[in-house]
C-alpha positions in Angstrom: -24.4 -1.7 14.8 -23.7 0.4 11.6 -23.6 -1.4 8.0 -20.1 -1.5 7.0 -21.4 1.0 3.6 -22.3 3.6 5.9 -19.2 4.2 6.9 -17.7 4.5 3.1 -18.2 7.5 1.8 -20.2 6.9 -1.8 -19.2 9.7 -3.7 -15.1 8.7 -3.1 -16.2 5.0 -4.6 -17.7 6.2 -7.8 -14.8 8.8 -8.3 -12.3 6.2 -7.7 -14.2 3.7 -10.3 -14.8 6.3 -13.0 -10.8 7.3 -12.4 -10.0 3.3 -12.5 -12.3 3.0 -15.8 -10.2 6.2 -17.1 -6.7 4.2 -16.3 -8.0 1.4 -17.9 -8.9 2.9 -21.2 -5.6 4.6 -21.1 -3.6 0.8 -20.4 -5.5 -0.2 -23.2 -5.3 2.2 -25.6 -1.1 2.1 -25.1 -1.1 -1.7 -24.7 0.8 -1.1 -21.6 0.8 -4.3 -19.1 -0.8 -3.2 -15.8 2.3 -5.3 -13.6 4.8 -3.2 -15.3 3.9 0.1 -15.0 2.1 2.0 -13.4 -0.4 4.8 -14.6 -2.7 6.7 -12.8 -5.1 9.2 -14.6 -7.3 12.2 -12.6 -9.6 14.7 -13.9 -10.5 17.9 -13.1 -11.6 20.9 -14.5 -11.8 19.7 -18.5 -7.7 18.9 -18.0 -6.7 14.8 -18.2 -3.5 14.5 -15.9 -1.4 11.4 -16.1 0.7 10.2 -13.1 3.7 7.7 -13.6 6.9 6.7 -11.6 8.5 5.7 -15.0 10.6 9.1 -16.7 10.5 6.5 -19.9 6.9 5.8 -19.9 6.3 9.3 -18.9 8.1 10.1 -22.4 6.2 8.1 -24.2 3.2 9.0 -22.6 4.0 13.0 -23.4 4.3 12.0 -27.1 0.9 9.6 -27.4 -0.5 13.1 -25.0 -3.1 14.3 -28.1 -4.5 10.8 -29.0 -4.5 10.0 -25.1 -6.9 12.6 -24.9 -8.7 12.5 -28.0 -9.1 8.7 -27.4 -10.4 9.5 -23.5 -12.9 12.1 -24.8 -14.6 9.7 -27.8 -14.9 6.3 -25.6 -16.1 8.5 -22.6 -17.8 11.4 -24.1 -15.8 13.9 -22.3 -14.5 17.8 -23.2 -11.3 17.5 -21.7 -9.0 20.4 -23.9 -5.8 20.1 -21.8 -3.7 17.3 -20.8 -0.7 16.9 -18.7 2.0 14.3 -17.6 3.8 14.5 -14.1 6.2 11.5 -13.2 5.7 10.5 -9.3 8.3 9.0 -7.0 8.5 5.7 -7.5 6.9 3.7 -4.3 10.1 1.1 -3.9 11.5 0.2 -0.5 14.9 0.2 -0.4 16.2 -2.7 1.6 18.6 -1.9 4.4 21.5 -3.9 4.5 23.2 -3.6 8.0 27.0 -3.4 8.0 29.2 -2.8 10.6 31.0 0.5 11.0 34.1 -0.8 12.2 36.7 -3.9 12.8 38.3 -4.5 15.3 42.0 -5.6 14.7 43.3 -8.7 16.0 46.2 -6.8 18.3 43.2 -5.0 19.5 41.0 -8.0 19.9 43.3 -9.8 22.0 43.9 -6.3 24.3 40.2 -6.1 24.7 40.1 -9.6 25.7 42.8 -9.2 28.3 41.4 -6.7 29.7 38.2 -8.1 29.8 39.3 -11.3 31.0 40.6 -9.3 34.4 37.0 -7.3 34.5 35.1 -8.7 38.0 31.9 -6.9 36.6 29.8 -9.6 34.5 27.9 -7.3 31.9 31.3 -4.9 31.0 33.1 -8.4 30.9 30.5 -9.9 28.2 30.4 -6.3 26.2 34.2 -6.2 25.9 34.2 -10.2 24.8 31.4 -9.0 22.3 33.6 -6.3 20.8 36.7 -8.4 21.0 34.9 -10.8 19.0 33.8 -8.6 16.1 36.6 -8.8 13.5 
């Protein structure tokens, strides 16, 4: 049986730590509060990139963008010369709320019923009652 870390790939834990540590320091640095917004900072190629769902924290963040960056590159002794901010579609569910696409008059209602009423087939009789029913 295979030990539950050799089948997580190392390299991906440290990268997602340092990039955790890098969020952290930018949280910090903006006093933001981690349950309200959301931040996400990646690295690559000496350019910082910060990812938000917020277009007003994104604002802010493009204004703070210089001392973001000159901040990141004191505390963690990087070179990074370019920064950017990118605003990410927010991850919210939107709840369905079911609603019927039609109502049935009470004229109708009693027609369907009627008819239904005179039906010998069981399941056609109970649909029709269903739909007469629906107002």
């Amino acid at each position: 049986m295979k030990n539950i870390n050799d089948l997580v790939n190392s390299q991906l834990v440290e990268s997602i730590k340092s990039y955790d540590k890098l969020s952290n320091a930018v949280y910090e640095f903006l006093h933001l509060n981690k349950d309200k917004h959301n931040v996400w900072v990646v690295t690559k190629q000496q350019q910082l990139t910060l990812l938000t769902d917020n277009p007003y924290l994104a604002t802010q963040l493009r204004y703070q963008q210089q001392n973001i960056c000159l901040h990141i590159n004191k505390k963690f002794l990087m070179q990074l010369n370019t920064i950017k901010v990118k605003i990410v579609p927010p991850k919210g569910v939107r709840e369905k709320v079911e609603e019927s696409n039609f109502t049935v008059s009470e004229k109708a209602s009693g027609i369907l019923a009627n008819i239904a009423n005179e039906i010998d087939d069981e399941e056609l009789k109970e649909s029709l009652l269903k739909l007469a029913n629906k107002n």
